[in-house]
C-alpha positions in Angstrom: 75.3 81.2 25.0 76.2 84.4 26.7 72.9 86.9 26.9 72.6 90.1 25.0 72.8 93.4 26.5 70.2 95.9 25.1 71.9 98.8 23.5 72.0 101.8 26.2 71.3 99.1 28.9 74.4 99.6 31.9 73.1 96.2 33.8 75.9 93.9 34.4 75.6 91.0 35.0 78.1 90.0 38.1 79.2 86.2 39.3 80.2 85.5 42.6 83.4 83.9 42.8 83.5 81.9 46.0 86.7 79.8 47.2 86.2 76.3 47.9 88.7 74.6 49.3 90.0 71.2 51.6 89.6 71.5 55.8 93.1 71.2 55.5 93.6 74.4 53.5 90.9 76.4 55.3 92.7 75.7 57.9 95.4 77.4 56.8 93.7 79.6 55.6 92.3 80.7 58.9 94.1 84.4 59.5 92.3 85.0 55.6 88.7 84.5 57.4 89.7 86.5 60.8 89.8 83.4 62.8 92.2 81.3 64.6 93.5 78.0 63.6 91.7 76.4 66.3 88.5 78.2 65.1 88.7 76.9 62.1 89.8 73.3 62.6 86.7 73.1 65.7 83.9 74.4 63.2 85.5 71.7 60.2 85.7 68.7 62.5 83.2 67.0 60.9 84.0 68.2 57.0 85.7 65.1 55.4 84.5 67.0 51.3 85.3 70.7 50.0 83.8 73.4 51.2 82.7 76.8 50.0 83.9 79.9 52.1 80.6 81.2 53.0 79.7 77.7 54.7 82.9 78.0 56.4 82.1 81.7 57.5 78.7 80.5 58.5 80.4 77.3 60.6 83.0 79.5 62.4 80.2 81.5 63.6 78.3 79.0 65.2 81.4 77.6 66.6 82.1 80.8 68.3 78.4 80.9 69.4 76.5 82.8 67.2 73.7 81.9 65.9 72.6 79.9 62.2 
């Protein structure tokens, strides 16, 4: 049931889309998040399941050697 706005009231109310795709596409993907393929494919070794972008953000920064 979608909620009721109050009349006058300008709040929206915004969703955050958020990709989730395969390694295999985010690796593809890579020149999308600013990275290189490499980057990408280093910081997803270990992903075998989908993946939202922001983990995959989060991943390529450690890999480069930033922190959590």
């Amino acid at each position: 049931m979608a909620a009721e706005k109050e009349p006058g009231s300008k709040a929206v109310k915004q969703e955050k889309f958020e990709l989730i795709k395969t390694r295999e596409q985010w690796i593809e993907s890579a020149s999308y998040l600013g990275a290189e393929r490499h980057e990408v494919a280093g910081a997803l070794f270990n992903v075998s399941e989908k993946i939202k972008e922001s983990d995959v953000r989060k991943r390529i920064k450690v890999y480069r050697g930033g922190d959590e």
